[in-house]
C-alpha positions as CSV (number, residue, x, y, z in Angstrom):
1,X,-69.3,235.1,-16.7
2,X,-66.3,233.9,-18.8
3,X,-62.5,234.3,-18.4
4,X,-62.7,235.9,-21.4
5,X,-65.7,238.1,-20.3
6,X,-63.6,239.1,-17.3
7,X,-60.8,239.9,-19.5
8,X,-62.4,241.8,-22.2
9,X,-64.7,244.1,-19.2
10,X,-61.8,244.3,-17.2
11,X,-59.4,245.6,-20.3
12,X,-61.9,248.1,-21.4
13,X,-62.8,249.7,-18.4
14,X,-58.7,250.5,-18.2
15,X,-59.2,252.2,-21.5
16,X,-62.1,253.8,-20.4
17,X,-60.0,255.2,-17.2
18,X,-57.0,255.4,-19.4
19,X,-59.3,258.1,-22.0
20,X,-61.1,259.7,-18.8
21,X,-57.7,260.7,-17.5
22,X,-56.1,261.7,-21.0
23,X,-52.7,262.4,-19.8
24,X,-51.9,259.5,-22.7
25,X,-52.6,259.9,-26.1
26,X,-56.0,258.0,-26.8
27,X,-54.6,256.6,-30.3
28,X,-51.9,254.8,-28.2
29,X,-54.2,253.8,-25.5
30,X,-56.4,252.4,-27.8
31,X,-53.7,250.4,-29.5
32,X,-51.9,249.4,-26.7
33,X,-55.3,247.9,-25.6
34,X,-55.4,246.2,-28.9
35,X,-51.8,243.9,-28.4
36,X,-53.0,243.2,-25.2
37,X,-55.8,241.6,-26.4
38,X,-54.3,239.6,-28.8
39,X,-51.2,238.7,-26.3
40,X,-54.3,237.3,-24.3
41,X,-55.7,235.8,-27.3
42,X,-59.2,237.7,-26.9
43,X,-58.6,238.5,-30.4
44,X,-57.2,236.5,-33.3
45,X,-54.0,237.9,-34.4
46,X,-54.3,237.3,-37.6
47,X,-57.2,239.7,-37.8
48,X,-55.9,242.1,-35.4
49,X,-55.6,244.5,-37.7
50,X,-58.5,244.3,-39.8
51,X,-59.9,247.1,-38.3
52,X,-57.7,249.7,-40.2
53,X,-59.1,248.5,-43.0
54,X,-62.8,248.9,-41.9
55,X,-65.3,251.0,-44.3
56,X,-66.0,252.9,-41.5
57,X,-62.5,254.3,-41.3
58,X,-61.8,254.8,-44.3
59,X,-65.0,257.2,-45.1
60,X,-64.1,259.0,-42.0
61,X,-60.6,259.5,-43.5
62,X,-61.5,260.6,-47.0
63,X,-64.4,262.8,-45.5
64,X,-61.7,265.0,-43.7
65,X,-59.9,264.9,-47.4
66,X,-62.9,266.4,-49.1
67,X,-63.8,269.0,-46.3
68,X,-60.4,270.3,-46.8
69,X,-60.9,270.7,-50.2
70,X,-63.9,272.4,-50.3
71,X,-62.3,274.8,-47.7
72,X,-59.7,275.2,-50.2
73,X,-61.9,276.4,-52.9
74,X,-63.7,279.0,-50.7
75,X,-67.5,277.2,-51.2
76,X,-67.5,277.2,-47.3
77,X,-66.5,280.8,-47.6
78,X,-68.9,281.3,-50.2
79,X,-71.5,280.5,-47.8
80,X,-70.2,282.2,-44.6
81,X,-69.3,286.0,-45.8
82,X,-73.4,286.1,-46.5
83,X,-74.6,285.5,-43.0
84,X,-71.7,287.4,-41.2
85,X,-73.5,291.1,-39.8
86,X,-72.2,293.4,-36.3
87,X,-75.3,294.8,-36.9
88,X,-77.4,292.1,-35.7
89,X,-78.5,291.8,-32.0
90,X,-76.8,289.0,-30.3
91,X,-79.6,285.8,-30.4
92,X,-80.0,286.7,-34.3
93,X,-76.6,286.7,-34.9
94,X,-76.4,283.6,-32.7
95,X,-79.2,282.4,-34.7
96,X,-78.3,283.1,-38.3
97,X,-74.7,281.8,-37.9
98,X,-75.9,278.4,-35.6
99,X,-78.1,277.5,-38.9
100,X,-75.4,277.9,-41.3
101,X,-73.0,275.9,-39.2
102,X,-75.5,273.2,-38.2
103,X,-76.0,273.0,-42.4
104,X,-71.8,273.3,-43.8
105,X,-72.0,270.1,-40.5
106,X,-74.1,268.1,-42.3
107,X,-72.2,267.9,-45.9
108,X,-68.9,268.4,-44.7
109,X,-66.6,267.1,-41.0
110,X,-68.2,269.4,-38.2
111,X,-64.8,270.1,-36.7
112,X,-64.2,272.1,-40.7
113,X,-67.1,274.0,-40.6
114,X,-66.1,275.1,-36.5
115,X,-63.0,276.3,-37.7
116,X,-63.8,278.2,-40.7
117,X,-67.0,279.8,-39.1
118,X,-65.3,280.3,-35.6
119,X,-63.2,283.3,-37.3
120,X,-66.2,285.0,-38.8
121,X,-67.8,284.7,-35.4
122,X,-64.4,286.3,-33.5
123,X,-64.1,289.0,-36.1
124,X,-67.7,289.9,-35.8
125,X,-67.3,290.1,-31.7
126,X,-64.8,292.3,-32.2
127,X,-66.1,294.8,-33.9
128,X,-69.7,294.7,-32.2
129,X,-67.5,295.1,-29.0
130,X,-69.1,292.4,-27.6
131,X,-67.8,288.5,-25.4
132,X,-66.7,286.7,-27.7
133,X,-67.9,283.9,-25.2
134,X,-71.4,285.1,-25.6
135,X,-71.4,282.9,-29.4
136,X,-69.0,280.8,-29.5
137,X,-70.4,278.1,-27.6
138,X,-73.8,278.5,-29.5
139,X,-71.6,277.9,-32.4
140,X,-69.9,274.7,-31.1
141,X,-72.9,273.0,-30.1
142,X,-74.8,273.7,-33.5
143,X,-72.2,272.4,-35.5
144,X,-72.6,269.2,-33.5
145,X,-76.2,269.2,-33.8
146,X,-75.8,269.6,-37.4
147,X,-73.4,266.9,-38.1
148,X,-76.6,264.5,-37.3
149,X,-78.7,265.3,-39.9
150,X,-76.5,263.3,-42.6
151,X,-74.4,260.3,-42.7
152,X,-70.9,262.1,-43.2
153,X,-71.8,264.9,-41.1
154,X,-70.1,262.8,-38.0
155,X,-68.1,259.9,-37.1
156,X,-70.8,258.0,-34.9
157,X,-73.3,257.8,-37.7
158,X,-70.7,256.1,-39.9
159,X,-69.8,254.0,-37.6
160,X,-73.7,253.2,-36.6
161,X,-74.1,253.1,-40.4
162,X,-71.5,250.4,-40.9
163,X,-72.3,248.4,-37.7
164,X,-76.2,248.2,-39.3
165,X,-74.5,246.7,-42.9
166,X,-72.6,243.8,-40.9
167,X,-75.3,243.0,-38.3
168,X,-78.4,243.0,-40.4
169,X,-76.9,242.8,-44.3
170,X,-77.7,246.8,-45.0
171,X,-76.0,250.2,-43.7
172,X,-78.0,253.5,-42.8
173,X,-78.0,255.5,-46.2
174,X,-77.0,258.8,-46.1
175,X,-80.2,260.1,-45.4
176,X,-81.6,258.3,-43.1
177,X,-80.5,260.2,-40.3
178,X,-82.0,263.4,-41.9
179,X,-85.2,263.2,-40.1
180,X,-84.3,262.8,-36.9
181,X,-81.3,264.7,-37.0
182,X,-83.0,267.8,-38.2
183,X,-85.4,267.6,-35.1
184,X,-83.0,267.6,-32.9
185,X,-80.7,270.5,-34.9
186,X,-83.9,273.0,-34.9
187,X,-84.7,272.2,-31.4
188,X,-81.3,272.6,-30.2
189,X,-80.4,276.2,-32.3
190,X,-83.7,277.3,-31.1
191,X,-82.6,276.7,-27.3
192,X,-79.2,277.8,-27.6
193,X,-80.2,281.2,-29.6
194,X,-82.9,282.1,-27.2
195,X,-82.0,280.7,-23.9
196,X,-78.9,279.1,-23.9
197,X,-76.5,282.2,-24.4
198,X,-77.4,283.8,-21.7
199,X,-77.1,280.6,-19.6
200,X,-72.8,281.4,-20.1
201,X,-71.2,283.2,-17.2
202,X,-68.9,286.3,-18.2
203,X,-67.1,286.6,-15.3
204,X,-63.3,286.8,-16.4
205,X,-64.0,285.9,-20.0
206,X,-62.3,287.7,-22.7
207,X,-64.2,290.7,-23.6
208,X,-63.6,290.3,-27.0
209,X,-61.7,288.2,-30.3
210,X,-57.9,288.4,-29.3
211,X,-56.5,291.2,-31.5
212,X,-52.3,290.3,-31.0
213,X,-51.0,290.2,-34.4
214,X,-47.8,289.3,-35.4
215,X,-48.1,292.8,-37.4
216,X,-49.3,294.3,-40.4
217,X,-48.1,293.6,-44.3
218,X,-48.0,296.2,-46.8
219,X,-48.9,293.8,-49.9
220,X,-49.9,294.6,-53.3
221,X,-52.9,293.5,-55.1
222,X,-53.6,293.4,-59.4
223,X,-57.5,294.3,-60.7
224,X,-57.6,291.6,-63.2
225,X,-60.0,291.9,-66.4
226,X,-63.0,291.3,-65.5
227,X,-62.7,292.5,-62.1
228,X,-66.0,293.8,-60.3
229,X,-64.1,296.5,-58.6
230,X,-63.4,298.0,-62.3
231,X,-64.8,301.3,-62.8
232,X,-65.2,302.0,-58.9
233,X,-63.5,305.1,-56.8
234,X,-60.7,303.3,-54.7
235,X,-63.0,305.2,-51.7
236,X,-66.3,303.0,-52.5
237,X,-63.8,299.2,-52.1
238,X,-63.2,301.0,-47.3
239,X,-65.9,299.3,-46.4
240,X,-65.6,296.5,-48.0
241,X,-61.8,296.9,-46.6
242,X,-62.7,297.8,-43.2
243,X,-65.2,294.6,-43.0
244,X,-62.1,292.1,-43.8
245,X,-60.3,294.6,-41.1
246,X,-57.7,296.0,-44.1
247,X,-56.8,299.5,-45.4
248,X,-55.8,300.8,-48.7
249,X,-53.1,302.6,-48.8
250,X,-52.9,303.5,-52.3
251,X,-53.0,302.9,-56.1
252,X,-50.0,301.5,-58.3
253,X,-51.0,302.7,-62.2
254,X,-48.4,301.8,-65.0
255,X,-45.7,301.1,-62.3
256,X,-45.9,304.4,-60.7
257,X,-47.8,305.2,-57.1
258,X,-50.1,307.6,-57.3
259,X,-49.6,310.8,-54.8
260,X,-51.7,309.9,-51.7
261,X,-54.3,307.7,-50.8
262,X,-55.7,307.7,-53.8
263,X,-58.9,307.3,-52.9
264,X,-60.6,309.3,-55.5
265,X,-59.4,307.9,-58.5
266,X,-61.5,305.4,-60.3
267,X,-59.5,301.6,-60.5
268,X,-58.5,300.3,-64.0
269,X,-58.2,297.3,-65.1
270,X,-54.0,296.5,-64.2
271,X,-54.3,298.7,-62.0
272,X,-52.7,297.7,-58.1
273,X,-54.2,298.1,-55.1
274,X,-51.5,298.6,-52.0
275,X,-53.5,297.1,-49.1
276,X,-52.2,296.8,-45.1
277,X,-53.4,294.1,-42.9
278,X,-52.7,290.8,-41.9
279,X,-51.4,288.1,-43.8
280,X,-55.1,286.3,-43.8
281,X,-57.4,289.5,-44.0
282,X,-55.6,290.3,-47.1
283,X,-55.7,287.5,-48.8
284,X,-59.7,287.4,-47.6
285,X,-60.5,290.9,-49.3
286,X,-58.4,290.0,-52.0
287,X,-61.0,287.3,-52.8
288,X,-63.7,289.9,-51.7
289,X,-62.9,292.4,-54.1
290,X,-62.1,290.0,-57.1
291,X,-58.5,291.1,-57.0
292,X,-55.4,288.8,-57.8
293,X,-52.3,288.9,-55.4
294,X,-49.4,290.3,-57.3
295,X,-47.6,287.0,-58.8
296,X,-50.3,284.9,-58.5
297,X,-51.7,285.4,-61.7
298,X,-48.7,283.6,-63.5
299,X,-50.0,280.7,-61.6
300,X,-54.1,280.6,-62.9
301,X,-56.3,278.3,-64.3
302,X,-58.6,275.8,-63.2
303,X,-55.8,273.6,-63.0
304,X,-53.5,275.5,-61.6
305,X,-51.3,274.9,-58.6
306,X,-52.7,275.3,-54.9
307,X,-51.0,278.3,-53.7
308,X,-49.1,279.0,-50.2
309,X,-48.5,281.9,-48.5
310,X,-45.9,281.9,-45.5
311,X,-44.7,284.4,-43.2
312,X,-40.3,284.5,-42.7
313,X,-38.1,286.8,-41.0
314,X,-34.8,288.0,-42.6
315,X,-32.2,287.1,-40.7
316,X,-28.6,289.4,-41.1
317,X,-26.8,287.8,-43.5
318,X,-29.9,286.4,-45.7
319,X,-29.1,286.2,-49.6
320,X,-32.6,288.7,-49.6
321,X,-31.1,291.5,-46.8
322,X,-30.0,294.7,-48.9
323,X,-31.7,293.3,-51.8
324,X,-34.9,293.7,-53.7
325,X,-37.4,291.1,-55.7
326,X,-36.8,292.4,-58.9
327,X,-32.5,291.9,-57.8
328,X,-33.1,288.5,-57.4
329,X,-35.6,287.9,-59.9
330,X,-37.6,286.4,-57.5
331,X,-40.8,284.9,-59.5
332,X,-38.5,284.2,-62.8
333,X,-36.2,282.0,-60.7
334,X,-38.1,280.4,-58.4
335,X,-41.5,280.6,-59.7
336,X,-42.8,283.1,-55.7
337,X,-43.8,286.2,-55.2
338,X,-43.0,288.7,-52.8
339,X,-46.7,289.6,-51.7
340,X,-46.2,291.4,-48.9
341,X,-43.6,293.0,-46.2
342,X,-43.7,293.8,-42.5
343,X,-41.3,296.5,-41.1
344,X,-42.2,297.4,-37.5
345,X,-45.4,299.3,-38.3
346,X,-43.5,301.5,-40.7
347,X,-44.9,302.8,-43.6
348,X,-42.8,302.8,-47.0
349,X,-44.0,304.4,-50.8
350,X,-41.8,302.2,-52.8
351,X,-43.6,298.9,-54.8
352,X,-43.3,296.0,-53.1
353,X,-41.0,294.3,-55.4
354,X,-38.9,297.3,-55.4
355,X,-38.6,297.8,-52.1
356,X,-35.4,297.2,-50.4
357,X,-35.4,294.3,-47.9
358,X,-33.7,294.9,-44.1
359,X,-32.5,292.7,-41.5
360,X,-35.5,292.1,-39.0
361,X,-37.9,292.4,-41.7
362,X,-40.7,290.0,-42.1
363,X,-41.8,289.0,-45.5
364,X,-44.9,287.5,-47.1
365,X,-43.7,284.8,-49.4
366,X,-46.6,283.5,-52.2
367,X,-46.4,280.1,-54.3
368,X,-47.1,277.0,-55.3
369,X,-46.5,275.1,-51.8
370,X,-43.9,272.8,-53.6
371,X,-41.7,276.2,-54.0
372,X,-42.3,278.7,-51.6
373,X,-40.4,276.3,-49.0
374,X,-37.5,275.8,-51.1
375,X,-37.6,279.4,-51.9
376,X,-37.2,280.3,-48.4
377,X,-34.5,278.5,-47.7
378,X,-32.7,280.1,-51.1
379,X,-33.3,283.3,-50.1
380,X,-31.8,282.4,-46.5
381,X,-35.2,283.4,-44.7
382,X,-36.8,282.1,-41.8
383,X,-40.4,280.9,-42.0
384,X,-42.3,281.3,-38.5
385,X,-44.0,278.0,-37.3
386,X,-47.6,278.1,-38.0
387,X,-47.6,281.4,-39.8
388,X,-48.7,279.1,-43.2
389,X,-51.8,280.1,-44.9
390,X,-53.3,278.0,-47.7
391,X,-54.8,280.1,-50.4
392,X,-58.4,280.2,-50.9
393,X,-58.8,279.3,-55.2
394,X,-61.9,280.9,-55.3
395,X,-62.7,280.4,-59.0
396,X,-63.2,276.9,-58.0
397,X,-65.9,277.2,-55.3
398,X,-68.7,275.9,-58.2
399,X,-66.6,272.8,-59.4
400,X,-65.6,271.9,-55.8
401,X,-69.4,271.9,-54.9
402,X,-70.5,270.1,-58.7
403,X,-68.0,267.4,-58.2
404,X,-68.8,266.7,-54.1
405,X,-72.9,266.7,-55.0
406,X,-72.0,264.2,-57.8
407,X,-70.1,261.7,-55.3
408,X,-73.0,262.1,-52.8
409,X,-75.9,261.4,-55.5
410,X,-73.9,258.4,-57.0
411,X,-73.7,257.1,-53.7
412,X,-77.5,257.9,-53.0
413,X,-78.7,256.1,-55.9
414,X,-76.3,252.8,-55.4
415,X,-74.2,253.1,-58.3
416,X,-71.2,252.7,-55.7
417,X,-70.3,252.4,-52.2
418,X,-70.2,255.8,-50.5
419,X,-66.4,254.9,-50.0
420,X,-65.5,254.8,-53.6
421,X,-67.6,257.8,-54.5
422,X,-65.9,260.3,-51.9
423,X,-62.1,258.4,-53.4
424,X,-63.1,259.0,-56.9
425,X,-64.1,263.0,-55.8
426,X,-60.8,263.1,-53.6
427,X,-59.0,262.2,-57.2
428,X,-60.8,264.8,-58.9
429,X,-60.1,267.1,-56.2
430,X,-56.3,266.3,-56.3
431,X,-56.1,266.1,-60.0
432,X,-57.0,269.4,-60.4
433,X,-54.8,271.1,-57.4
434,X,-57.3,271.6,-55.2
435,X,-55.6,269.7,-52.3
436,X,-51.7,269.2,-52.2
437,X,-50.0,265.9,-51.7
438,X,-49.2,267.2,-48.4
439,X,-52.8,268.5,-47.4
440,X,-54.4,264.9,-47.7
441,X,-51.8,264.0,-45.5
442,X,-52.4,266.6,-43.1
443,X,-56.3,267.0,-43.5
444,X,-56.6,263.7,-41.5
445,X,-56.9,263.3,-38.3
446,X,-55.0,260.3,-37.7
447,X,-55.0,259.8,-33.4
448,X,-58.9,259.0,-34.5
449,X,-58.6,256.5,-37.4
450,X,-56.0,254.4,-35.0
451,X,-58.8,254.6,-32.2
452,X,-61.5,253.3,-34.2
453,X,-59.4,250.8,-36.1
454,X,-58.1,249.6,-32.9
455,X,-61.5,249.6,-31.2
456,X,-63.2,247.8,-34.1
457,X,-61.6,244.4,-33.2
458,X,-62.1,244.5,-29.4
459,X,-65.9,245.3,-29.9
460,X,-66.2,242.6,-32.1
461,X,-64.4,240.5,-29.6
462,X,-66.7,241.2,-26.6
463,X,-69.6,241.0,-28.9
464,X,-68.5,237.3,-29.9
465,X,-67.2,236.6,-26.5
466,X,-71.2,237.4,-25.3
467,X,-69.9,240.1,-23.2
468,X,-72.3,242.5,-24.7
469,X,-75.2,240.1,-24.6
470,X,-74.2,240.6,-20.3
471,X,-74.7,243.9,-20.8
472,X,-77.8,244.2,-22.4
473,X,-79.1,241.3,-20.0
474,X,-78.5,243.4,-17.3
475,X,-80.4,246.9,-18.6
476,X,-83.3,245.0,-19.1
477,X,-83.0,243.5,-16.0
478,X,-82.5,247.1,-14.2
479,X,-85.5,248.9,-16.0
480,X,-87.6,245.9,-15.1
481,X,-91.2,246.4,-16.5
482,X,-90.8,249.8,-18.1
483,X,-92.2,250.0,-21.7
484,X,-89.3,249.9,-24.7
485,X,-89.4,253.7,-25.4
486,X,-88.1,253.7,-21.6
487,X,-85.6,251.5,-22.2
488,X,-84.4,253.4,-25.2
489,X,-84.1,256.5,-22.7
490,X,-82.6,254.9,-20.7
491,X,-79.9,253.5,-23.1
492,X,-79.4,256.9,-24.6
493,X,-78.8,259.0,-21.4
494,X,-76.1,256.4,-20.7
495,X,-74.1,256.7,-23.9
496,X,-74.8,260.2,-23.9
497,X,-72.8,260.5,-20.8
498,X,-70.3,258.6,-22.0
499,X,-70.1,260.7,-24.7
500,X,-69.4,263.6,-23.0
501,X,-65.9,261.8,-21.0
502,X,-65.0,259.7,-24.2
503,X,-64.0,259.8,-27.6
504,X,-67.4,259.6,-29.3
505,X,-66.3,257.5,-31.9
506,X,-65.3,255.4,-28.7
507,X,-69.1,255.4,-27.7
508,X,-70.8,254.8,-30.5
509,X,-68.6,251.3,-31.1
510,X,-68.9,250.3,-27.7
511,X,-72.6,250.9,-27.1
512,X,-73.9,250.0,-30.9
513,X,-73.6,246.4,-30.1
514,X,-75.4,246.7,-26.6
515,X,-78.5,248.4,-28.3
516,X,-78.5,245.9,-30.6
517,X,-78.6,242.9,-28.0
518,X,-81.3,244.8,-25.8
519,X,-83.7,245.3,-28.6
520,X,-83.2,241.3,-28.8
521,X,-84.1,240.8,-25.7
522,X,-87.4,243.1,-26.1
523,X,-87.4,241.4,-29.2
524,X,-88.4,244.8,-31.2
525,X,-86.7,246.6,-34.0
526,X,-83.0,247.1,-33.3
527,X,-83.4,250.4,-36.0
528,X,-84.4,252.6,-33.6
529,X,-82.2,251.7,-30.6
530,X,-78.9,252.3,-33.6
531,X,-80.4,255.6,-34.1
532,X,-80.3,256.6,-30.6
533,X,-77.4,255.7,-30.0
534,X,-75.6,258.0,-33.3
535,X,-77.7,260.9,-31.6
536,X,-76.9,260.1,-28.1
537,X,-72.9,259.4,-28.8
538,X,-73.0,262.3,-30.5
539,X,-74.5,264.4,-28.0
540,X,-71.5,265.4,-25.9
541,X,-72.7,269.5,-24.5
542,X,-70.9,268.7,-20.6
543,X,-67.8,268.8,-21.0
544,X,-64.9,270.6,-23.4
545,X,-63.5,266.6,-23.5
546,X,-66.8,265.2,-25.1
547,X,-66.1,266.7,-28.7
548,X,-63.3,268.3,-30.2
549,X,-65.1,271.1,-31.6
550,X,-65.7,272.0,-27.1
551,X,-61.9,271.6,-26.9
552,X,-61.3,274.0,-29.7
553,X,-63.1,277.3,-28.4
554,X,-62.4,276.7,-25.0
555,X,-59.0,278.8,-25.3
556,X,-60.5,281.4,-28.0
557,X,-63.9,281.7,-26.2
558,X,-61.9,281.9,-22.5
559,X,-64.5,279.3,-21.2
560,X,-63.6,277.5,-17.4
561,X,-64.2,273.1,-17.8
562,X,-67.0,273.8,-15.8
563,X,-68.7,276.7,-17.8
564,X,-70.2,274.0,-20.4
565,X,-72.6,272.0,-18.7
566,X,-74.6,275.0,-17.4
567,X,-75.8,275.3,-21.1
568,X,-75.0,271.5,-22.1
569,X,-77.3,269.7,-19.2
570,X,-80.4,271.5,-20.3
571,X,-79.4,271.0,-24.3
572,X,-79.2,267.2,-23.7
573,X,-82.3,266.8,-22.0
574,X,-84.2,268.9,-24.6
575,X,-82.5,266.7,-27.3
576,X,-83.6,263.3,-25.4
577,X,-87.6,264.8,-25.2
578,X,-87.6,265.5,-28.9
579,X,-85.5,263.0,-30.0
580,X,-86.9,260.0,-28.6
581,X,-90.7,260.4,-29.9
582,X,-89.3,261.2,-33.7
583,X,-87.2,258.3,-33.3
584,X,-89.9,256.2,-32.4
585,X,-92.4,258.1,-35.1
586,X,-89.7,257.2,-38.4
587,X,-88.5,254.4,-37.3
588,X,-91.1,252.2,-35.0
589,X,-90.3,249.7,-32.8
C-alpha cells in the first residue's frame, strides 16, 4: 500500500465518521475534505474543482429546477387529487397512493413528489381518523423505490450513469434502469401495502395529521367565464369544500352579499364566492372549483406572472391599520390583492376589500412575487417566516407536461445531451413564468451539489491512486470461490448499508468505482455490478439518515430512529432476492 493509498483511505474514512456523526454540515465536510487533499497533493489543484462542473451535477441541479416547475403548474396536483379517497381501507389507500408516488419518482426528484403527496396523505388521515404513522412511511419508501425505475428519478443513477460514459465511452440512458427498477418498485409497494404497515409500532405516535393552524382567512373567490361551477347551487360546491377542509360562507353578486349562506342560489358567472379556511386549502379548492382569487385575474395568461401569496400581521401603526384596500387602492398601486383576512376566529359580512383592517389582524397578501414583498413593506405589515405559498398556475399543467416529455424524448433519441435538453426546458419553463428567478435559486438543493462536486475529485483520485483496485482485490479475496452473482450480493448488501448511514450520492461515487474493479478481476461485465450498485445506494429503508425523504416524515409521521428498520430490514432483503436475478436476466454477466 502507497503513502498516497494511506492517505486517501485514511481521509475518507474521517469523512465517513465525519457524515455518520452529522453534527457538521456534510457539504462542508465534504469540502473541507477536498483542500485537504489537494494541500496533500492527492489531487491536482488545478483540477480541484472540476467536479462542480461535472454532468452529473449539473443534471441533478436542473432536475430539482424542473420538478419545481411542474409543481408550480399543478401537473403533480393533477395527478394526486385523483387517487386521494378516506373511504378506502388502509392497505388500498397505502396501495393506490405508494403507486402514484413510486410513478411522479420516476419523472420528477423523489424528495418533490414526497412533499406534495405527503399532504394529501395527512389530510386523508385526518379525516379517516386514522395514524397518520400508519402511511406515511409506506409513502416514503415508495417514492424511493420509484426514483429507480428512470435515470432522473434519483441522484445515484445519474451519477452511475455518468461514471459508465467516462469508464467505458457510453452513459446509462434514461431507460435503462426501467427494468430493473420497476421490479424492484412493484415488489417493494406490494410488501409495504400488505405487510409492511402493519410492521410500524403505534405506541406514542400521533393519532392523526397535526391540525394547529395559524387560523382561518375569510377570502374571496371570482367564477370566471367558463367556470365549471357555473350554473350550480352554492350547496352542491360543500363537498367539494369540505374535501379541501374549507367552507362557504356566502355569495358576493354585483358587489352586494347576499343574506345568509346562500347556499341555494345558483352561481353566475362574476359572481364571488366568500370561502374560510386556511391560506393553502383555499387556494387548493380555488383551483378545484375552477375559480379565480379575487385580484388574480388582472394577472392571467399563459405568460403571466408566477403568483405569491404571503401571510403578515398588522402591526399598530401600519400605513393598512384603520384603513381598507379600496383606501389605498391596493391592486392599482401596487399591482396585490387583498385575498384574504384573519381576525381571531371572528366572523365579518363586509367584502374583503372593504373591510376595515385592525391592529392584530393577519392578512393574506396575493401577487406577483416581485411585488407582494415590497408591498408589504409599503403597507407597514409584517410577513410571518415560512407562511409563503407559491400559487399553483393551473392552466399550465398541459404545457408544463408537453414541454418536460419533449426534453426527455430529445434526450432519448440523441438529438442532445440530457443536460442541455432539461436547460433548454428550464428556459421555457422560466420564460413563461412558471418558475421565478428566485425559485431556481431556491429549488436546488445546494449542501448536495457541493458534496458530489467535492467527492467527484477524491474518487477519481483513489481510483488513480489504485486505492480502489485494493478494495476490490480484497472482496474477491473474502468471498473466495463463490460464483459472481454472489459476489454481486455481496457488493450490494455493503453499499446498501452504507446507504442507509451516508449521503447516497456519497455511496454511489465511492462504491461505483469498486464494482467496476471487481468485475475486472472476475473479468465479467462491469454493467451489471453499476446497476447494483444505483439500486443498492439507493436502497436506504434503516435509518431516517439514509434518505432525505426518511428525514422528512419522521417529525410529521412521529416515528422514533429506531421505528424504520423494523419495516426497512425486511424491504431491503426483499429488494436484494428480486433484484439480483433481474439484474443478472437484462444485463448478463
Amino acid at each position: 500500500m502507497t503513502g498516497e493509498q494511506v492517505f486517501l483511505f485514511l481521509l475518507l474514512a474521517v469523512v465517513f465518521a465525519m457524515l455518520v456523526w452529522g453534527r457538521v454540515r456534510y457539504d462542508l465536510v465534504a469540502f473541507a475534505a477536498l483542500v485537504i487533499a489537494v494541500a496533500g497533493g492527492a489531487v491536482d489543484p488545478h483540477h480541484a474543482f472540476d467536479g462542480f462542473g461535472h454532468e452529473a451535477v449539473i443534471i441533478i441541479g436542473l432536475v430539482l429546477i424542473v420538478s419545481r416547475a411542474m409543481l408550480n403548474s399543478g401537473a403533480v396536483e393533477l395527478i394526486a387529487q385523483f387517487v386521494v379517497s378516506p373511504d378506502r381501507k388502509l392497505p388500498v389507500h397505502i396501495g393506490v397512493m405508494s403507486v402514484v408516488g413510486a410513478a411522479l419518482s420516476a419523472i420528477i426528484n423523489n424528495v418533490a413528489a414526497l412533499v406534495i403527496l405527503m399532504t394529501l396523505d395527512m389530510e386523508t388521515a385526518k379525516k379517516a381518523k386514522r395514524a397518520v404513522s400508519l402511511s406515511l412511511m409506506p409513502l416514503s419508501f415508495a417514492t424511493i423505490l420509484g426514483g429507480m425505475i428512470t435515470l432522473i428519478g434519483t441522484p445515484p443513477n445519474i451519477v452511475i450513469a455518468q461514471f459508465r460514459e467516462r469508464a467505458l465511452g457510453e452513459p446509462f440512458s434514461m431507460f435503462d434502469f426501467s427494468p430493473v427498477g420497476l421490479v424492484c418498485a412493484t415488489a417493494g409497494i406490494l410488501f409495504v401495502a400488505l405487510v409492511g404497515w402493519r410492521l410500524i409500532p403505534q405506541d406514542g405516535k400521533k393519532a392523526t395529521a397535526d391540525e394547529g393552524d395559524a387560523g382561518l382567512f375569510v377570502a374571496e373567490a371570482k367564477v370566471p367565464e367558463g367556470s365549471k361551477s357555473i350554473g350550480k347551487q352554492v350547496s352542491e360546491l360543500y363537498e367539494l369544500a369540505e374535501e379541501h377542509d374549507v367552507a362557504i360562507v356566502g355569495l358576493v353578486r354585483r358587489g352586494k352579499r347576499l343574506s345568509g349562506l346562500a347556499s341555494g342560489e345558483e352561481i353566475r358567472k362574476n359572481d364571488f364566492l366568500v370561502l374560510e379556511g386556511n391560506p393553502k386549502a383555499i387556494e387548493t379548492f380555488i383551483g378545484a372549483a375552477a375559480l379565480l382569487a379575487a385580484g388574480a385575474e388582472n394577472h392571467g395568461g399563459l405568460t403571466g406572472r408566477s403568483m405569491t401569496m404571503i401571510e403578515a400581521i398588522v402591526p399598530d401603526g401600519a400605513r393598512m391599520a384603520g384603513r381598507t384596500a379600496l383606501d389605498l387602492r391596493l391592486l392599482y398601486r401596487r399591482g396585490v390583492a387583498l385575498l384574504g383576512v384573519s381576525r381571531q376566529g371572528r366572523k365579518f359580512r363586509e367584502r374583503v376589500r372593504k373591510l376595515t383592517i385592525k391592529p392584530g389582524d393577519m392578512v393574506l397578501l396575493l401577487g406577483p412575487e416581485s411585488r407582494v414583498h415590497n408591498a408589504a413593506e409599503w403597507l407597514g405589515v409584517l410577513p410571518i417566516a415560512d407562511k409563503s405559498h407559491t400559487v399553483i398556475q393551473r392552466r399550465k399543467a398541459l404545457f408544463a407536461i408537453l414541454t418536460f416529455a419533449l426534453a426527455v424524448g430529445i434526450s432519448v433519441v440523441g438529438l442532445l445531451p440530457l443536460a442541455i435538453a432539461l436547460a433548454g426546458a428550464v428556459c421555457v419553463y422560466a420564460g413563461f413564468n412558471l418558475i421565478s428567478p428566485r425559485e431556481v435559486y431556491e429549488s436546488v438543493e445546494w449542501p448536495v451539489l457541493v458534496l458530489l462536486a467535492c467527492l467527484i475529485p477524491l474518487g477519481l483520485a483513489l481510483e488513480e491512486s489504485g486505492g480502489t483496485a485494493l478494495i476490490a482485490d480484497l472482496i474477491v479475496s473474502w468471498t473466495g470461490n463463490l460464483p459472481p452473482w454472489a459476489i454481486l450480493m455481496a457488493v450490494m448488501i455493503v453499499t446498501m448499508t452504507l446507504s442507509d448511514f451516508l449521503n447516497n450520492v456519497a455511496t454511489a461515487l465511492i462504491a461505483a468505482p469498486i464494482a467496476m474493479e471487481v468485475a475486472g478481476r472476475l473479468d465479467v461485465s462491469p454493467d451489471p455490478f453499476l446497476m447494483g450498485v444505483a439500486v443498492a445506494a439507493s436502497c436506504a429503508f434503516l435509518t431516517p439518515i439514509g434518505h432525505k425523504n426518511n428525514t422528512i416524515i419522521m417529525g410529521p409521521g412521529g416515528y422514533r430512529f429506531g421505528d424504520y428498520w423494523r419495516m426497512g430490514l425486511p424491504l431491503e432483503i426483499i429488494i436484494i432476492a428480486v433484484s439480483v436475478p433481474t439484474i443478472l436476466f437484462v444485463w448478463p454477466l
